[in-house]
C-alpha positions as CSV (number, residue, x, y, z in Angstrom):
1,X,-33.4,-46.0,-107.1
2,X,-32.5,-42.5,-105.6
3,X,-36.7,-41.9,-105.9
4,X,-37.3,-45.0,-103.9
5,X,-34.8,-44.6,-101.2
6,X,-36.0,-40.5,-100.9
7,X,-39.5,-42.0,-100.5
8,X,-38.4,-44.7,-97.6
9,X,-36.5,-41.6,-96.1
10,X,-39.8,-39.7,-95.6
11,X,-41.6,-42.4,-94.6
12,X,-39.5,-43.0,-91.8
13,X,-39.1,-39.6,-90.8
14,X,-42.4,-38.7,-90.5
15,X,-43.0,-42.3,-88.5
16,X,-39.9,-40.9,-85.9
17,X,-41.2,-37.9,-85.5
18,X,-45.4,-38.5,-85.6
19,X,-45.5,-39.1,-82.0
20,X,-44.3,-36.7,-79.6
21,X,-42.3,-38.9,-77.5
22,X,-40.3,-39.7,-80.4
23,X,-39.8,-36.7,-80.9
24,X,-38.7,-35.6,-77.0
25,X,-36.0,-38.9,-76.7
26,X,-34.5,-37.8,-79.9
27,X,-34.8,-34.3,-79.8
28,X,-34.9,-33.2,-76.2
29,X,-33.8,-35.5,-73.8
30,X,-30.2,-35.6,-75.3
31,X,-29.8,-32.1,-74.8
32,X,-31.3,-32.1,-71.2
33,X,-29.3,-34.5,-70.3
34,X,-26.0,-32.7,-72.0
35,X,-26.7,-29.8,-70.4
36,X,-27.0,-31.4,-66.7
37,X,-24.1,-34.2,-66.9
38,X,-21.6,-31.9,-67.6
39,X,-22.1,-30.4,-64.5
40,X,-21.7,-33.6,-63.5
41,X,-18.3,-34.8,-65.1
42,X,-16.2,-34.0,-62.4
43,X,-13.4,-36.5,-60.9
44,X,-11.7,-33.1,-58.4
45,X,-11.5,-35.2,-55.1
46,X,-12.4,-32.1,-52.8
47,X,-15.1,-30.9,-50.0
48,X,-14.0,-34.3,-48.7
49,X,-16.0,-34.7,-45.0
50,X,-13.9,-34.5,-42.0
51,X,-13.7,-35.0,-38.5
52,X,-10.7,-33.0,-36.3
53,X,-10.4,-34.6,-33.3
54,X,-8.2,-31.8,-31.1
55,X,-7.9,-32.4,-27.5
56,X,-5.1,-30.1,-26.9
57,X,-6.8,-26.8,-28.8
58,X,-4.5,-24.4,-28.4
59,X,-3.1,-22.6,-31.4
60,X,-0.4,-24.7,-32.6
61,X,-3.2,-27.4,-32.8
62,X,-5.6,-25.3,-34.4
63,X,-2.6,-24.2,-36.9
64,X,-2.1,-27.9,-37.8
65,X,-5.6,-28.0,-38.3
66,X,-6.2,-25.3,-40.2
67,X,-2.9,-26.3,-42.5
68,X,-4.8,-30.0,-43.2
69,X,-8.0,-28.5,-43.8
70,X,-7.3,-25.0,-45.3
71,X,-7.8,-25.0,-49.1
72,X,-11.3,-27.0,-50.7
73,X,-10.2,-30.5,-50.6
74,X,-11.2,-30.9,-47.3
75,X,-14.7,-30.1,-45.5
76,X,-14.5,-30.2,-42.2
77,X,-17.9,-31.4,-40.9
78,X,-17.2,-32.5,-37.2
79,X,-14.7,-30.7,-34.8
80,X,-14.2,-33.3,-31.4
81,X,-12.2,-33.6,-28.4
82,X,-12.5,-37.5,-28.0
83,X,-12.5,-40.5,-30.1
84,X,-16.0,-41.2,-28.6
85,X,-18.4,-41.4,-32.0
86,X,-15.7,-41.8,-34.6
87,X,-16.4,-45.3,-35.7
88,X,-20.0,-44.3,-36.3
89,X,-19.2,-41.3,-38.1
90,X,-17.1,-43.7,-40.3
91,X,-19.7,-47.1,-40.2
92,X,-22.0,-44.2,-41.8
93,X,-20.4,-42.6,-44.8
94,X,-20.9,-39.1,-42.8
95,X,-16.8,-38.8,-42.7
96,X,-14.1,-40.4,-45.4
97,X,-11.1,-38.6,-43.3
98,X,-10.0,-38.0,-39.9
99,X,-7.7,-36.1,-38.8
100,X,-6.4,-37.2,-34.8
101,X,-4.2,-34.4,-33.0
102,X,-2.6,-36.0,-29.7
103,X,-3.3,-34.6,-26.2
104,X,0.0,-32.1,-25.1
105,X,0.8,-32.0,-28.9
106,X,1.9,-27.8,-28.4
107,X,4.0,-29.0,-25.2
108,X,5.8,-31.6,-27.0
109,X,6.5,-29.5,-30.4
110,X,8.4,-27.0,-28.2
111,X,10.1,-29.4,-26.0
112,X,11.7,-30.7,-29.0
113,X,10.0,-34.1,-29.9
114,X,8.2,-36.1,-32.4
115,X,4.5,-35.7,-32.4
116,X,2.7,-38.7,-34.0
117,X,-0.5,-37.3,-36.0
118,X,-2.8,-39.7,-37.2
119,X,-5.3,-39.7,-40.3
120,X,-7.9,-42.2,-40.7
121,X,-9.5,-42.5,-43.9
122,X,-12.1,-44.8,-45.3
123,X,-10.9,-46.9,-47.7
124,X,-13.7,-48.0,-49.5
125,X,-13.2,-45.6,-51.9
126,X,-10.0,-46.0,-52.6
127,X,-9.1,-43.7,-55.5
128,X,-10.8,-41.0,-53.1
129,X,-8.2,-42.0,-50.6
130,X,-5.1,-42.1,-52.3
131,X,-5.5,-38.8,-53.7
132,X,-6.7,-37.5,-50.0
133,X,-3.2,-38.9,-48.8
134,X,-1.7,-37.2,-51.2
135,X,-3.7,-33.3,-50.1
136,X,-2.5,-34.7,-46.3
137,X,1.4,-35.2,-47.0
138,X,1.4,-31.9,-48.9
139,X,-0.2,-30.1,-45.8
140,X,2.0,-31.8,-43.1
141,X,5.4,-30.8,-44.9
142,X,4.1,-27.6,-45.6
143,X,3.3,-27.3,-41.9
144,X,6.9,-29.2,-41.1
145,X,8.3,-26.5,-43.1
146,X,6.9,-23.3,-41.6
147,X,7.8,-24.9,-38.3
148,X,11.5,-25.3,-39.3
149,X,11.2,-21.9,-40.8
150,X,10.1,-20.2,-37.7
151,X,13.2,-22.0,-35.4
152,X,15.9,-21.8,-38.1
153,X,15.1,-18.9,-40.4
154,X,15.4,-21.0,-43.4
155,X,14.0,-23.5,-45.2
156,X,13.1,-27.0,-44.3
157,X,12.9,-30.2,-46.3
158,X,9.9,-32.0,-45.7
159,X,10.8,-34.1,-42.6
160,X,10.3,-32.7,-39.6
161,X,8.9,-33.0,-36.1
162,X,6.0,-34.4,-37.4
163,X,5.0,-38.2,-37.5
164,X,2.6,-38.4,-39.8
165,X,0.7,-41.7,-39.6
166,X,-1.8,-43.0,-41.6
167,X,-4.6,-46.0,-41.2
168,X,-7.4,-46.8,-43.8
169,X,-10.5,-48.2,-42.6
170,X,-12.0,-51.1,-44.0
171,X,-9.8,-51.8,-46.8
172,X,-6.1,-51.3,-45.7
173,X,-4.1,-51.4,-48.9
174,X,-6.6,-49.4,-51.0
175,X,-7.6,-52.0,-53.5
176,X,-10.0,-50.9,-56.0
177,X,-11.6,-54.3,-56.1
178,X,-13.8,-53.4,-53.1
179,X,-15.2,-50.5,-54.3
180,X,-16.0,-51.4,-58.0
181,X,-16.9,-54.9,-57.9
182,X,-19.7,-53.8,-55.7
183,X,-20.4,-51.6,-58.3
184,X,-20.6,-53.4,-60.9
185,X,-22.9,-55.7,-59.2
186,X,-25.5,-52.6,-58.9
187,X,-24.9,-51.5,-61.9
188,X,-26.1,-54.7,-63.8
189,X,-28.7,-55.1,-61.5
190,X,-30.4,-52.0,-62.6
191,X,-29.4,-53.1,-66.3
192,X,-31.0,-56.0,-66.6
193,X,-34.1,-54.7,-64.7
194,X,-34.8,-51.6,-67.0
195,X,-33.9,-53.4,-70.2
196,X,-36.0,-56.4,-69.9
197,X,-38.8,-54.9,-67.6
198,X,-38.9,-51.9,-69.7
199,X,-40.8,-54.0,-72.5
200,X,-42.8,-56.5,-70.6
201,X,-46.0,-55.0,-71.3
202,X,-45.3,-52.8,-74.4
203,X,-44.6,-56.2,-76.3
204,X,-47.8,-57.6,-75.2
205,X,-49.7,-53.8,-77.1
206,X,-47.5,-54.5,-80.3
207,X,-48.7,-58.2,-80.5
208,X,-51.9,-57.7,-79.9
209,X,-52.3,-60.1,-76.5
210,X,-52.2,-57.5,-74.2
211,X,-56.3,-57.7,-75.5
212,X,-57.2,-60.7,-73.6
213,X,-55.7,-59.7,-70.7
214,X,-58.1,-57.0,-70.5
215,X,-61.0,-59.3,-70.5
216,X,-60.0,-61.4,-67.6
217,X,-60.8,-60.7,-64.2
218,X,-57.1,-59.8,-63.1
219,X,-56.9,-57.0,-61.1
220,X,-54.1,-54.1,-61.9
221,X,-52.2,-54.8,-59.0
222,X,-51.8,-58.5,-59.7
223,X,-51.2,-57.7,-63.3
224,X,-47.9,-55.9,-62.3
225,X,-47.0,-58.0,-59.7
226,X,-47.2,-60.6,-62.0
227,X,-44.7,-59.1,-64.5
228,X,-42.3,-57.9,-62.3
229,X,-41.5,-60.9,-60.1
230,X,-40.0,-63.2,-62.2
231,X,-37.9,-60.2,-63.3
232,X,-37.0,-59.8,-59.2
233,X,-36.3,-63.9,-59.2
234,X,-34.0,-63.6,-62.4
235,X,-32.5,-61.0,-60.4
236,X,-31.7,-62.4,-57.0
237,X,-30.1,-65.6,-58.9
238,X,-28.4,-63.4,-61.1
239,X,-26.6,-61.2,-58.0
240,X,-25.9,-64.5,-56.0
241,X,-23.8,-65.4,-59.2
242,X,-22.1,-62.4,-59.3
243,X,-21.2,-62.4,-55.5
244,X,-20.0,-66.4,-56.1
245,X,-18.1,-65.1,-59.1
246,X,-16.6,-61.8,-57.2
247,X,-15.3,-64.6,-54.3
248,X,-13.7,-67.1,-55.8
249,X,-12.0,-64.9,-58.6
250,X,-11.5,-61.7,-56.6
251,X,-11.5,-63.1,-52.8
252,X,-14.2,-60.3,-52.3
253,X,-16.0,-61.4,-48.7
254,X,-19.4,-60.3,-47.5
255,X,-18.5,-58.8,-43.9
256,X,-22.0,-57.8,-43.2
257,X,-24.9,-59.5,-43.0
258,X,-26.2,-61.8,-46.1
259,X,-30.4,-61.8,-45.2
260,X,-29.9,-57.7,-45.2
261,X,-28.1,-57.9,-48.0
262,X,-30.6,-59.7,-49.9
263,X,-33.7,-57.8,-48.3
264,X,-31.7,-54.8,-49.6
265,X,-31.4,-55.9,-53.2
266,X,-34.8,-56.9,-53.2
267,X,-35.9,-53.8,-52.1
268,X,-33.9,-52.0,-55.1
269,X,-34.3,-54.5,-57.6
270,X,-38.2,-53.8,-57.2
271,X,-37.9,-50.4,-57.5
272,X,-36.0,-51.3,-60.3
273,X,-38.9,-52.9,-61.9
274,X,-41.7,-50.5,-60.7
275,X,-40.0,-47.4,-62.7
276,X,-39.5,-50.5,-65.8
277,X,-42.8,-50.8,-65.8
278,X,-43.8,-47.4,-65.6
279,X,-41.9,-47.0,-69.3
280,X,-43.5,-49.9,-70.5
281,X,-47.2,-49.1,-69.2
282,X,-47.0,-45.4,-70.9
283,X,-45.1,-46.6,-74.1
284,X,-46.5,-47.8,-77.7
285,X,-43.7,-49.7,-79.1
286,X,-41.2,-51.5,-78.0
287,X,-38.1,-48.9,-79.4
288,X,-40.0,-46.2,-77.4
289,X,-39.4,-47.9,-74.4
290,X,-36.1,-49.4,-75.1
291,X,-35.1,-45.6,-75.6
292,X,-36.9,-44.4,-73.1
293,X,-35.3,-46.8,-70.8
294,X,-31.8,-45.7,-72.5
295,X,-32.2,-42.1,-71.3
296,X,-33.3,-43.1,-67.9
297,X,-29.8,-45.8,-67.3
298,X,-27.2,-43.4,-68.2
299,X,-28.4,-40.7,-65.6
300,X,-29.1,-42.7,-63.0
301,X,-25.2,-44.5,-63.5
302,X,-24.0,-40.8,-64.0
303,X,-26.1,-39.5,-60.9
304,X,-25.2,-42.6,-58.1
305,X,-22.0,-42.0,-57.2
306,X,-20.6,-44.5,-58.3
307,X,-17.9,-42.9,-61.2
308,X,-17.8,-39.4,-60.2
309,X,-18.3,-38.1,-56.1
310,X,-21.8,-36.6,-55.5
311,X,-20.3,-34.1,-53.5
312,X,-18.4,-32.2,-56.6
313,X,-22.2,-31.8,-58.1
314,X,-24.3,-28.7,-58.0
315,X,-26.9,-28.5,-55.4
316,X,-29.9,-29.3,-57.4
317,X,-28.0,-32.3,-58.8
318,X,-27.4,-33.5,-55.2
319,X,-30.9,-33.2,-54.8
320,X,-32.2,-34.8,-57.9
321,X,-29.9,-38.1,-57.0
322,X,-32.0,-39.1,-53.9
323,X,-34.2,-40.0,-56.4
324,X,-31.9,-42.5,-58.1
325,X,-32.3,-46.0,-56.1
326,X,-28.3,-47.1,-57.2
327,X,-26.8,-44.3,-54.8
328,X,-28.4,-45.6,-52.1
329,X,-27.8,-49.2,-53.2
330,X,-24.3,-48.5,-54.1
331,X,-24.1,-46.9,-50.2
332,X,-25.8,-50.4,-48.5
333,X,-23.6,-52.6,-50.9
334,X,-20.0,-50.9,-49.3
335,X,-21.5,-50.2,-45.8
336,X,-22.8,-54.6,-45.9
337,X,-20.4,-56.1,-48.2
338,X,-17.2,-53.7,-47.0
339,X,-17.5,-52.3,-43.8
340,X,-20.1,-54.9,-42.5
341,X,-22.5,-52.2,-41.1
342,X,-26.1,-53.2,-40.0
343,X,-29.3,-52.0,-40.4
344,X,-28.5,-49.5,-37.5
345,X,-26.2,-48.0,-39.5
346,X,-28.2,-48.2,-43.0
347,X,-31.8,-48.1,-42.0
348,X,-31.8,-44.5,-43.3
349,X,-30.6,-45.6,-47.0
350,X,-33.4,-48.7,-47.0
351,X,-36.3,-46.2,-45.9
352,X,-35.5,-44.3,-49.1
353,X,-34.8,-47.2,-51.2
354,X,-38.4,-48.4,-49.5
355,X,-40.4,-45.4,-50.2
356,X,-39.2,-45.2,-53.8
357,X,-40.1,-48.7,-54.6
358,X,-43.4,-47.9,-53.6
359,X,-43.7,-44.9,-55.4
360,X,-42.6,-46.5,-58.9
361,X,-44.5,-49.1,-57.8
362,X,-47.6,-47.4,-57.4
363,X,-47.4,-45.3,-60.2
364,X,-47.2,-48.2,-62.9
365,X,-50.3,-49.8,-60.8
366,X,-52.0,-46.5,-61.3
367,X,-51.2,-45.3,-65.2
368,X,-52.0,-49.0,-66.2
369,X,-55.2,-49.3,-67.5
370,X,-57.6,-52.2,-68.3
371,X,-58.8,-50.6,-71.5
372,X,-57.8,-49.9,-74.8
C-alpha cells in the first residue's frame, strides 16, 4: 500500500510542477503577493484629505488650524477663504474632511465669546469618519486647553470657548450600510465574472470542442464577444437583484442616476470579463485558470479600497491600483448610489474604467488564437 500511494505521490508531483505556470501560482505568486499585501494591511485612518476654509487668517486661526491638522491623521490638501467649491471638493472624493473657521473668529475669542467651528466630513465612509471625529475632539480640547492655559495659568477641562460642531455629508448618522453594501455588490460582481469567465474557453481545450470552433469561419473578435456577453447579461440581472435585495431589506436608495449606474457596471463588468478571458485564453486546464483567477481576486479586493484606505499604501501600491477596475467601481458606486453625483463628477473614474476594459479586452482578442 505505502508503495502504491509513494507512486501516486510522484505522479502528481511531477504533474503540478511539469508546467511552469504551475509551478509560478504555487510557488511564486504566494510569496509575491505576501510580500506586497502586507504593505498593504493597514486600517491607521491618517493622511486623511482636507480642506481649511479660514477667512479670518490671522494667527489664532492659523493656530486652530495648525492644532486640527498638526500630527499625520490629517492632509491638508486645500487651504480656502470661501465656501465657493466645497461641495465639489466633496461630490469628488478629493476631500473626506473640512474644517470651516468663522469670519472675526480672533475678535470674538478675545472678546470673550463662543466661536462655533464647524467640520464637515463625508460620511460614506463611515468607519473613516468616526475615527476622524474622534482625531478632531482631541485637537479642539487640546486647543480649548492651551487657550484656558494662556488666560488662567492652569489647566482646563475640555470645554471651552469653542463650539465645535460637526455635520456628515451624505450619510448623517454614519451607518455602515452605505458603504459596504455597495461593496459587496462590487465585490461579487467581480466574483462571479472571474470565476465563471475565467474557464469559458479553457473548458472547451480540455474537452476537446474548442477544435471545431477553429474550423468555422468565426472571427476572433466575435468569438470573445460571444463568450463574454452572456457572462455581462448574468451579470446585470444578478446586480439588479442585489440592488432590489439591498432596498427592501436595508432601505439602501439609489440617489443618483440609474442609466449611469448601469452604463457604469457594464463598463466594469466587461472589463471584468476581458481580463477572465485573458486567463482562460493563455491557460491549459481548467485548475490553472481557476488558480490563476484565485491569485488575481484577492489582490484586486486587497488593492480597491474597499477594506483598507488606499492612501495608507506605499507609492507604488497606489500606483499599481489604478489598474484594478473595483476602486474605481467601488468610487462610481458611493459617488451614484450615495452621494448621487453625475457623470460631471465621475467622468474621470469611467474613462479609466473605459480604457481598461478595452485593454483586457483587446488583449484576450489578441493572445486567442485560431490554431492549435
Amino acid at each position: 500500500m505505502i508503495l502504491r500511494i509513494k507512486q501516486i505521490l510522484i505522479k502528481e508531483f511531477l504533474q503540478m510542477f511539469r508546467d511552469v505556470r504551475m509551478r509560478m501560482i504555487v510557488l511564486v505568486m504566494p510569496l509575491v503577493q505576501m510580500m506586497v499585501l502586507a504593505f498593504v494591511l493597514n486600517t491607521d485612518v491618517k493622511n486623511i484629505a482636507t480642506a481649511v476654509i479660514d477667512p479670518d487668517n490671522t494667527p489664532q486661526s492659523r493656530l486652530l488650524a495648525d492644532e486640527l491638522t498638526g500630527g499625520n491623521h490629517f492632509a491638508v490638501t486645500h487651504r480656502l477663504a470661501t465656501d465657493k467649491g466645497i461641495r465639489r471638493l466633496l461630490d469628488a472624493g478629493r476631500v473626506r474632511a473640512v474644517i470651516r473657521i468663522p469670519e472675526h473668529f480672533s475678535n470674538d475669542l478675545a472678546a470673550g465669546k463662543t466661536v462655533a467651528v464647524q467640520l464637515l466630513l463625508d460620511g460614506t465612509l463611515s468607519n473613516d469618519s468616526a475615527i476622524t471625529l474622534n482625531y478632531a475632539n482631541q485637537a479642539v480640547a487640546s486647543f480649548n486647553q492651551r487657550l484656558a492655559g494662556e488666560k488662567m495659568g492652569t489647566a482646563a477641562l475640555s470645554t471651552g470657548p469653542l463650539d465645535f460642531r460637526i455635520r456628515a455629508w451624505y450619510n448623517p448618522n454614519l451607518e455602515s450600510k452605505y458603504y459596504y453594501i455597495p461593496g459587496l455588490i462590487a465585490l461579487m460582481l467581480i466574483l462571479i465574472g472571474l470565476a465563471l469567465a475565467s474557464m469559458a474557453i479553457v473548458r472547451e481545450k480540455e474537452i476537446g470542442t474548442i477544435e471545431q470552433v477553429m474550423v468555422t469561419p468565426i472571427r476572433r473578435l466575435e468569438f470573445i464577444l460571444g463568450k463574454t456577453l452572456p457572462f455581462l447579461l448574468t451579470g446585470m440581472v444578478t446586480m439588479t437583484m442585489m440592488f432590489l435585495i439591498a432596498h427592501l431589506i436595508f432601505g439602501i436608495q439609489i440617489t443618483g442616476s440609474i442609466p449611469l449606474l448601469y452604463m457604469s457596471a457594464m463598463i466594469y463588468i466587461m472589463g471584468n470579463l476581458g481580463l477572465a478571458i485573458l486567463v482562460s485564453v493563455t491557460a491549459h486546464t481548467q485548475q490553472q485558470a481557476l488558480l490563476t483567477a484565485f491569485f488575481i481576486l484577492v489582490p484586486a479586493i486587497l488593492l480597491s479600497g474597499f477594506i483598507f484606505p488606499i492612501r495608507n499604501m506605499p507609492v507604488v501600491i497606489q500606483w499599481l491600483t489604478m489598474l484594478n477596475p473595483m476602486r474605481w467601481f467601488l468610487q462610481i458606486l458611493h459617488g451614484i448610489v450615495v452621494k448621487g453625483v453625475g457623470i460631471r463628477t465621475l467622468w474621470p473614474h469611467i474613462s479609466v474604467q473605459v480604457t481598461l476594459a478595452g485593454v483586457f479586452l483587446s488583449l484576450a482578442v489578441t493572445r486567442f488564437k485560431k490554431t492549435l
